[in-house]
N, C-alpha and C positions, 0 to 999 in steps of 0.2 A: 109369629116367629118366621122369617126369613133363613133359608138355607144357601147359601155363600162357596161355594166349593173353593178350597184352598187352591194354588195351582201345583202345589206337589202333589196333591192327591188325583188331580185333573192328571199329569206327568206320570203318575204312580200307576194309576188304572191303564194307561195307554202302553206304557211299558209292560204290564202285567200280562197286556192282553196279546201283542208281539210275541214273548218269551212261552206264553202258553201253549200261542200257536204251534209251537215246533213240539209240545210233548205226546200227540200221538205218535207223531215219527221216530220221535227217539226211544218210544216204549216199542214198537215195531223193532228197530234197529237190539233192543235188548233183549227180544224174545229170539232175536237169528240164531240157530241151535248149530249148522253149518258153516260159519264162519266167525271165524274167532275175534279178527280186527271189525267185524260189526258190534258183537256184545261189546267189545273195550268203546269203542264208539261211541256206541249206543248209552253205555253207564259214564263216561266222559260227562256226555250232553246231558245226561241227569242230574250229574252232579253240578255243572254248571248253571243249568235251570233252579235247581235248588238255593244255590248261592245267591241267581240274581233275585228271585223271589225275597229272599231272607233280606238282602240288600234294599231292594225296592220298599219292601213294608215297612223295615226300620231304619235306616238309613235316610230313603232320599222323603219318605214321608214325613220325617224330621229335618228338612232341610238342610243335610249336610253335605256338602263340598264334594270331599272323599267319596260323600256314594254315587252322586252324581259323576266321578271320573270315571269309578268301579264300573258304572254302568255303560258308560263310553266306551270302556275296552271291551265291558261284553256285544254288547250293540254290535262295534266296527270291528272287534277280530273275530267274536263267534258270530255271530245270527247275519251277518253283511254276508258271509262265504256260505252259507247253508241257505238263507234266503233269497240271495241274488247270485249266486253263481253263475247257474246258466244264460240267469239273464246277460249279463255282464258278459261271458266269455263268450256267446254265440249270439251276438246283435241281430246280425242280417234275420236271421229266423223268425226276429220281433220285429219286422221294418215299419209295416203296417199298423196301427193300433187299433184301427174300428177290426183288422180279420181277429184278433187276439182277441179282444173283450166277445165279438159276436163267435168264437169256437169255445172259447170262455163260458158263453150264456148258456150255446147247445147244448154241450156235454155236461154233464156231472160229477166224470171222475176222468178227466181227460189233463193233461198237461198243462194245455194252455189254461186251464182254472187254476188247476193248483200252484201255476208260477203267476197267475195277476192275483190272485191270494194273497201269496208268500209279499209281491211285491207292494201291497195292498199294506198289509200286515209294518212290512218292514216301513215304509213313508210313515206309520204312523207310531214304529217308536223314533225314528226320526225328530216327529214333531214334540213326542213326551220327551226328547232330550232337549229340544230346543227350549222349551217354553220355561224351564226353573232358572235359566243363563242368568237372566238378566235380576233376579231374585236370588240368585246365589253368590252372582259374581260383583254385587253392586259395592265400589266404593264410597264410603265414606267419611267424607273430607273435615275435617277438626275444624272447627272456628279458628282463626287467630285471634289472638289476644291483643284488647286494643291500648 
């Protein structure tokens, strides 16, 4: 018996593993006992973890459309702005790539790991978005009648 991985499950897994990345920070962000727009935050991002999760297992593992979009907008307007922020807003910082991966390697709990992570992380729901497209979105052209 041969095991075959579907490719939404292949898409399912890699999103799952993206959307998870972000839940120790956002249980961090919901235990802040001194700031109040952190908890709201913080449970925000729970609840939207929750959703893509819910989304991803039922939704796009069934190869549907809709959840495939659902997941686009969590992707590009939540996890794009919390996962690449800083990368984005302050380039010059990253000019270099081998100093970022090699302060990356050093440290352990340093910055520059946890943003080639994050960006790490995010290229690969990226890729779980890409790879259902062409399985979800494929036309189906009718014979004509001879």
């Amino acid at each position: 018996m041969r095991i075959r991985p579907n490719i939404f499950q292949v898409s399912g897994f890699l999103l799952t593993l993206g959307v998870l990345r972000l839940l120790p920070s956002t249980i961090e962000w919901v235990r802040v006992r001194n700031l109040e727009i952190g908890q709201i935050f913080g449970f925000a991002s729970l609840t939207v973890i929750i959703v893509a999760l819910i989304v991803i297992w039922t939704g796009l593992a069934a190869g549907n459309r809709v959840a495939w979009v659902i997941m686009a907008v969590i992707v590009w307007v939540w996890a794009f702005p919390i996962m690449m922020g800083l990368v984005v807003s302050h380039p010059r910082v990253f000019l270099d790539w081998r100093e970022w991966v090699a302060a990356a390697w050093r440290n352990d709990s340093s910055w520059p790991r946890i943003l080639l992570v994050n960006t790490i992380m995010f290229f690969l729901m990226l890729v779980g978005l890409i790879l259902p497209v062409r399985a979800l979105f494929r036309t189906r052209t009718a014979l004509a009648p001879d």
